[in-house]
Residue, then its C-alpha position, 0 to 999 in steps of 0.5 A: x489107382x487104388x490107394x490101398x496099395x500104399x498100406x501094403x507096400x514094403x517099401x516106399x521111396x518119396x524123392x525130395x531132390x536129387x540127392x534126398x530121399x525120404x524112405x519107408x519100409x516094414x523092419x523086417x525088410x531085408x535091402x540087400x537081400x532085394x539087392x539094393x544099395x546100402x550106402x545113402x548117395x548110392x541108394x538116392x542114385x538108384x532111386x533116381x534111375x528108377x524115377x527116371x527109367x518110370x516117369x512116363x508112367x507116374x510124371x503126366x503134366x502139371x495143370x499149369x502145363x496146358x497153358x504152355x501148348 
């Protein structure tokens, strides 16, 4: 994946536990207009939904996993 693809996003979620998130996005970013939540345990909710329905895509193994096998 081209990491150039960070620079240019208008929005960047980085989840740090169930409830936590920590968010990036451009000012003139509109989050109701994209329909997103407003509210911070609501947002953390639809950010987690959002891992969860991606995570065959992002989340492959860990190195330590293979041991496991």
């Amino acid at each position: 994946m081209d990491p150039g693809w960070l620079a240019l996003a208008r929005m960047v979620w980085f989840p740090l536990s169930p409830r936590l998130i920590v968010q990036f996005r451009a000012p003139d970013f509109d989050t109701r207009a994209h329909g997103l939540p407003a509210e911070a345990d609501a947002l953390a909710s639809f950010v987690n939904a959002q891992v969860t329905l991606q995570a065959e895509r992002w989340i492959i193994e860990h190195p330590d996993d293979a041991a496991d096998l």
